[in-house]
KOLFI-226369 format. One record per residue (C-alpha): x, y, z; residue number from 1. Coordinates in nm, 2 decimals, padded with zeros to 4 digits. Example, Ala and Ser with C-alpha at 12.3 -4.5 7.8 and 13.67 -1.06 7.14 Angstrom:
# residues 2
01.23;-00.45;00.78;1
01.37;-00.11;00.71;2
This chain:
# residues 206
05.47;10.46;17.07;1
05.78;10.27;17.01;2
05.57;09.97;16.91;3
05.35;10.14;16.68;4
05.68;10.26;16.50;5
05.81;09.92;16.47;6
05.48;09.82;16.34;7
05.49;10.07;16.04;8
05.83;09.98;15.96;9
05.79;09.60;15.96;10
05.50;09.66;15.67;11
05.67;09.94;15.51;12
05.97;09.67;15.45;13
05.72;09.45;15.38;14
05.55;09.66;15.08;15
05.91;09.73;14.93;16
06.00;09.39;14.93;17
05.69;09.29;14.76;18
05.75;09.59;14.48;19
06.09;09.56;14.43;20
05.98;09.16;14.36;21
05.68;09.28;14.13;22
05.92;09.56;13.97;23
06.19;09.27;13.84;24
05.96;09.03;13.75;25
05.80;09.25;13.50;26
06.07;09.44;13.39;27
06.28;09.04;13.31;28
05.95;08.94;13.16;29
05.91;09.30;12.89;30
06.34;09.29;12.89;31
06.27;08.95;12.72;32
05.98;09.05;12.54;33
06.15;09.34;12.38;34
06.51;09.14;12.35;35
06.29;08.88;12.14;36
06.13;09.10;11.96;37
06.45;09.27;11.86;38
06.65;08.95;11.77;39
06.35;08.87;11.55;40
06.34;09.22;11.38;41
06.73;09.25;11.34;42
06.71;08.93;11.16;43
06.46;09.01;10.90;44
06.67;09.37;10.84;45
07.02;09.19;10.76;46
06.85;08.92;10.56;47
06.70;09.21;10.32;48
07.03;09.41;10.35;49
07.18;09.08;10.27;50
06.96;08.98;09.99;51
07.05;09.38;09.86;52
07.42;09.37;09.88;53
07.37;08.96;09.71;54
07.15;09.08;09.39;55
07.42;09.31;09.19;56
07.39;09.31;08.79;57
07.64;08.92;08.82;58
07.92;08.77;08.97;59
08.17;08.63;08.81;60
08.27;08.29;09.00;61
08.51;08.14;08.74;62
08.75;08.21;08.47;63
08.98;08.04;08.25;64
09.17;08.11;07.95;65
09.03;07.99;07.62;66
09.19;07.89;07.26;67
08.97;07.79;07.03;68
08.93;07.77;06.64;69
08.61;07.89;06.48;70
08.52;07.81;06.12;71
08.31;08.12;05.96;72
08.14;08.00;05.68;73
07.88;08.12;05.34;74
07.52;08.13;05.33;75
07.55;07.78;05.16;76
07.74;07.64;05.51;77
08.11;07.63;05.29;78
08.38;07.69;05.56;79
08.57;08.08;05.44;80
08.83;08.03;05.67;81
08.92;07.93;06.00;82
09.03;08.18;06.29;83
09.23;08.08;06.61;84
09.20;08.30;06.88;85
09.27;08.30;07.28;86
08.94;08.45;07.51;87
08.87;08.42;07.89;88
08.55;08.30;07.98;89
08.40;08.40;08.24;90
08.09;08.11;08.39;91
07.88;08.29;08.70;92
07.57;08.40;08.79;93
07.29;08.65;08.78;94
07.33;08.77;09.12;95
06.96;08.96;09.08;96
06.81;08.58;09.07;97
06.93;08.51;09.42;98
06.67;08.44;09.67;99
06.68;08.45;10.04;100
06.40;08.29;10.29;101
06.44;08.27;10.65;102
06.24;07.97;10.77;103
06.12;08.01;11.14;104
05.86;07.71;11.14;105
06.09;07.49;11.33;106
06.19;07.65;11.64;107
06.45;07.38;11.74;108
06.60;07.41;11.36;109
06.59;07.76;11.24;110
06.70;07.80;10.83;111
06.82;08.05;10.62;112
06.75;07.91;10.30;113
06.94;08.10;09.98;114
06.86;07.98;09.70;115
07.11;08.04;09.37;116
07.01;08.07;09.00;117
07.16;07.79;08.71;118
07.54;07.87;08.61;119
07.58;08.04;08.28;120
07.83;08.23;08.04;121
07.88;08.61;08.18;122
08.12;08.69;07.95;123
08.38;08.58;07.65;124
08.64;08.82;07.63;125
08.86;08.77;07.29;126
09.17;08.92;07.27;127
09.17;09.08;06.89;128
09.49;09.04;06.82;129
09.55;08.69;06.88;130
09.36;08.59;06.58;131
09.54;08.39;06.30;132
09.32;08.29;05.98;133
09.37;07.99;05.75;134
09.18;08.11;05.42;135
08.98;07.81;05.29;136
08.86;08.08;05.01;137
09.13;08.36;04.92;138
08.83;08.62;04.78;139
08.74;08.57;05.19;140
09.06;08.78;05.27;141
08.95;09.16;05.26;142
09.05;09.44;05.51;143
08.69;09.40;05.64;144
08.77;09.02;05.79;145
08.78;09.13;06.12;146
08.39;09.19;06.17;147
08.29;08.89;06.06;148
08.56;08.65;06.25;149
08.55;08.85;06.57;150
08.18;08.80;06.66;151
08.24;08.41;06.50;152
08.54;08.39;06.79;153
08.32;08.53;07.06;154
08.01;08.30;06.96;155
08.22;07.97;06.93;156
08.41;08.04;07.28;157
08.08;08.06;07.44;158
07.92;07.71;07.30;159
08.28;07.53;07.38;160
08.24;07.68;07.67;161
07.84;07.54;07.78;162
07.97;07.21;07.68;163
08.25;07.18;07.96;164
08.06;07.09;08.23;165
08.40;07.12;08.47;166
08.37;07.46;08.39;167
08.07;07.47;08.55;168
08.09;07.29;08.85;169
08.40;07.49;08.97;170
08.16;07.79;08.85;171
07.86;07.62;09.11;172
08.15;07.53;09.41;173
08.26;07.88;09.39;174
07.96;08.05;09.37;175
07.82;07.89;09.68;176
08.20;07.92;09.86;177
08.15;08.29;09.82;178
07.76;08.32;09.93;179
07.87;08.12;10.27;180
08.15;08.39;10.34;181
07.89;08.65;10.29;182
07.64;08.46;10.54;183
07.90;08.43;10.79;184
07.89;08.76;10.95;185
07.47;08.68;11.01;186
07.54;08.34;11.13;187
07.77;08.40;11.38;188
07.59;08.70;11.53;189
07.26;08.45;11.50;190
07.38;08.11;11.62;191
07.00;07.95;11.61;192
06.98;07.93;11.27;193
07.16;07.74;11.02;194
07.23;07.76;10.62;195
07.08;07.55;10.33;196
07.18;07.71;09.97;197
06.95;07.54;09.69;198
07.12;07.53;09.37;199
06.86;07.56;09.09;200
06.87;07.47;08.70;201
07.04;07.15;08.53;202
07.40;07.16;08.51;203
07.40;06.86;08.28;204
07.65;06.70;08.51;205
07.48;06.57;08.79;206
């Protein structure tokens, strides 16, 4: 009898070995499976939350202070008057153009890859009461002068303004300064990948 009870305990041990073997093996193998799959979904989510809280209406990267002089002129291109003024100018870009690609196909060099629109003019700002006219033509000198220099002041400020292709390059250094800081959060949670920003457009000073 005592035997026999031996016997049935030996395979008893036996079969629990063998499941509790069977039991982690499968549940490292779905643990994986599902850890995997989760790393892989979590990824895609914060890239489109990222690309979300990336494409607002623009972003203003850099700003200076402006003085210009514009020259407001007939319908026969005689100069009226001239106006000085002071504006800041503010060179970004259209945040909506941003576009964000996670590239999987090497699985040894894993990429987020954000690409960034061309630089241009968000805004000139003039400051109306810095204006100071020089009256080529006295008749030009009316009450009304205002709403024909201001819109001259804001148009001139912007094409001085394309031309200074510092100006834009700060505008560009900035721009990708501030989409790394946004990326850092992701890319220190996801260590496998690594970030490439592609700056579109001419800048004209390349």
């Amino acid at each position: 009898m005592g035997k026999v009870s031996f016997k049935w305990i030996k395979w008893i041990c036996i079969l629990l070995v063998v499941g509790i073997v069977i039991f982690l093996v499968c549940h490292r193998f779905d643990g994986n499976q599902v850890s995997k799959k989760a790393k892989e979904r979590t990824v895609t989510v914060s890239a489109s939350v990222l690309e979300k809280t990336l494409q607002i209406s623009e972003l203003s990267t850099y700003k200076i202070t402006y003085n210009g002089v514009a020259a407001v002129r007939d319908s026969n291109e005689k100069i009226l008057y001239n106006v000085a003024y002071d504006a800041k100018v503010s060179v970004g870009i259209d945040m909506e153009k941003i576009k964000i690609e996670v590239n999987e196909d090497d699985k040894e060099n894993k990429k987020i890859i954000v690409s960034i629109p061309q630089i241009e003019i968000v805004d000139a700002d003039v400051d109306p009461g810095s204006l100071d006219y020089i009256f080529q033509n006295k008749n030009a000198n009316t009450s009304d002068v205002f709403k024909t220099a201001y819109p001259a002041c804001i148009e001139d400020a912007e094409n001085e303004c394309k031309n200074n292709h510092t100006l834009y390059k700060l505008a560009r250094e900035n721009a990708i300064n501030m989409i790394k800081a946004l990326m850092q959060p992701l890319l220190v949670q996801y260590e496998q990948y690594s970030l490439e920003i592609v700056c579109e457009g001419d800048y004209g000073y390349e």
